[in-house]
N, C-alpha and C positions, 0 to 999 in steps of 0.2 A: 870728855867726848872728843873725839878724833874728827876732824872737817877734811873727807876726801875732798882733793883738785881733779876737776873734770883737764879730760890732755886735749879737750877741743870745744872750744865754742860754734855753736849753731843757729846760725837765724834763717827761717824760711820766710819770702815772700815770694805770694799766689796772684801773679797780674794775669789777665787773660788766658791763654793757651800757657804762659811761662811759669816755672816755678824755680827759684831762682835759693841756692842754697850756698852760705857764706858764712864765715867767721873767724877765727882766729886756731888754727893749728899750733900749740907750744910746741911737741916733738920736732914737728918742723923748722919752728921759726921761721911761719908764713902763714898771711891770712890765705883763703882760696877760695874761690866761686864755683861751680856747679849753675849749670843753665838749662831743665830738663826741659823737654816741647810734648806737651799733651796729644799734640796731633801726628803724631809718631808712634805709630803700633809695636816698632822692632824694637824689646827693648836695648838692643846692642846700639841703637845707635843713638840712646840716650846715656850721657847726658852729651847734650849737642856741643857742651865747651865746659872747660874744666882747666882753670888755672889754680897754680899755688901747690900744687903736691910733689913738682920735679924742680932738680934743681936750676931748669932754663925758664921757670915759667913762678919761680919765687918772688913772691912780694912781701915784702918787711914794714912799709907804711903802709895808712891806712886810702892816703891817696893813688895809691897805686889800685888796690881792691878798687875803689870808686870809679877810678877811667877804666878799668877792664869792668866794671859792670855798666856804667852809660853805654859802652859801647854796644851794650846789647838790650839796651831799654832800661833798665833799675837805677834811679835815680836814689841815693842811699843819702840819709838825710842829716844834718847837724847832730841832732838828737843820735843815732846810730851809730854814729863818728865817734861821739866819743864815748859812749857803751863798748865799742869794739878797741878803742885805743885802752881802755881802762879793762879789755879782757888780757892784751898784749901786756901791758903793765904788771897784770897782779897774776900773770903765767897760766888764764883761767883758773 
């Protein structure tokens, strides 16, 4: 049996109006966030912040992902830390 690698890690968290979508990109080599707003009809103008996909906005650790998400509310937890460094590790 062959075990496909996923090329992208994904975890959603659903806080209030935010939905907050993060995880580890291999292709890239960068984790990256997604910050959608439920109270925003257009969807053009979700998702309202979105780091980790260009190369001015690349994060390689996992403390990086976490201050660009406090920054916007999501407090990302020990436990998630290293779920997400252990997707970085094993290339997803």
């Amino acid at each position: 049996m062959i075990k496909e690698r996923k090329a992208v890690s994904q975890h959603i968290v659903e806080e209030g109006r935010f939905r907050y979508v993060f995880g580890w990109d291999q292709p890239l080599q960068s984790f990256f966030l997604q910050v959608h707003d439920s109270e925003l009809v257009d969807p053009e103008n979700n998702p309202v912040h979105w780091v980790g996909a260009t190369a001015d906005t690349k994060m390689y650790e996992v403390e990086d992902l976490c201050r660009s998400a406090q920054v916007f509310g999501l407090h990302i937890s020990h436990e998630m830390r290293a779920t997400l460094y252990g997707e970085k590790d094993d290339g997803v």
